[in-house]
C-alpha positions in Angstrom: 210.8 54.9 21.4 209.0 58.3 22.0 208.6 59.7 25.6 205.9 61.0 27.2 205.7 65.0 26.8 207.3 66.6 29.9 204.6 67.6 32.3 202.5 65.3 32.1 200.1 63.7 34.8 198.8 60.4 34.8 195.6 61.8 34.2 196.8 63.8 31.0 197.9 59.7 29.9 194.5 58.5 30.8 192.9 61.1 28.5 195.5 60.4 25.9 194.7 57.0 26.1 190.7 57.2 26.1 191.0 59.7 23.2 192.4 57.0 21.1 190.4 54.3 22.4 187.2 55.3 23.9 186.1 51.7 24.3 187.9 51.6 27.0 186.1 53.8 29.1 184.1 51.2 31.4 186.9 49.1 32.0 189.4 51.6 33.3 190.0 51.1 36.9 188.2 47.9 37.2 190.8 45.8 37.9 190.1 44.1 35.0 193.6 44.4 33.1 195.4 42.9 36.7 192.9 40.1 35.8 193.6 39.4 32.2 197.6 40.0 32.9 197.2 37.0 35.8 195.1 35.0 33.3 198.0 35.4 30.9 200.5 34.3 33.1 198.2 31.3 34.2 198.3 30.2 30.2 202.1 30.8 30.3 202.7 28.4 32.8 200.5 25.5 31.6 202.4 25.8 28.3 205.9 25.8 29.9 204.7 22.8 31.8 203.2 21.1 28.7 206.7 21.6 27.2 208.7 20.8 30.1 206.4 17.4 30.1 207.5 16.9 26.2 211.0 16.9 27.2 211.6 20.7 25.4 213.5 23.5 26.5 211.6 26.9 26.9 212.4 30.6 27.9 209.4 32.5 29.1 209.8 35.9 27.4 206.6 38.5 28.6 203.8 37.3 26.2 205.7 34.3 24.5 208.8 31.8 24.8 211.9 31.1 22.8 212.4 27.3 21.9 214.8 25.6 19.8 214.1 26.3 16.0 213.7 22.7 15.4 210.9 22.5 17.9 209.0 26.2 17.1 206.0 23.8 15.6 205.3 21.7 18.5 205.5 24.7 20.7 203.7 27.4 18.9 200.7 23.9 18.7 201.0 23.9 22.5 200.8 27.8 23.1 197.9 27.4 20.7 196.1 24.6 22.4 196.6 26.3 26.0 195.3 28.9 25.2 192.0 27.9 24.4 192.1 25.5 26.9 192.6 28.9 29.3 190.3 30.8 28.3 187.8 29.3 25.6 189.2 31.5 22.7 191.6 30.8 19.7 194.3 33.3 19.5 196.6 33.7 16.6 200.2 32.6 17.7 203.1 33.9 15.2 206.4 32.9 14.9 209.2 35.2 14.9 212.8 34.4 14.1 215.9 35.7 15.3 218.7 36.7 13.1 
């Protein structure tokens, strides 16, 4: 993974940041990623819940959760379903599989 160049402030990252994605501008230092992160964690937990209520086995891992292979359909359905149920949206859920 490539570091930051040595030297540099927070404010040279902000730049760096806004030069790639100028977009960004009006939401920096709104507190509107804290909000988004919470809201993530919010959908997290409804769809551990969900699966703990379906009698499956999940391991909360940052922005998804590691199930049994045999039950990757039902969860990945759930994750699916909560999150539009948080926040009104349909988000593409993908499946990855370890070797």
């Amino acid at each position: 993974m490539p570091k930051l160049p040595q030297g540099w402030s927070l404010k040279d990252v902000r730049a760096a940041i806004l030069a790639e994605h100028p977009d960004l501008e009006p939401v920096f230092e709104t507190g509107l990623g804290l909000d988004l992160m919470f809201l993530e964690s919010q959908v997290l937990v409804a769809v551990l819940l969900r699966l703990i209520e379906k009698g499956i086995t999940a391991l909360p891992m940052h922005d998804g959760i590691m199930v049994a292979e045999s039950k990757a359909e039902v969860a990945m359905r759930v994750m699916k379903e909560e999150a539009r149920r948080g926040t009104g949206y349909d988000f593409p859920v993908t499946r990855k599989d370890i070797q």
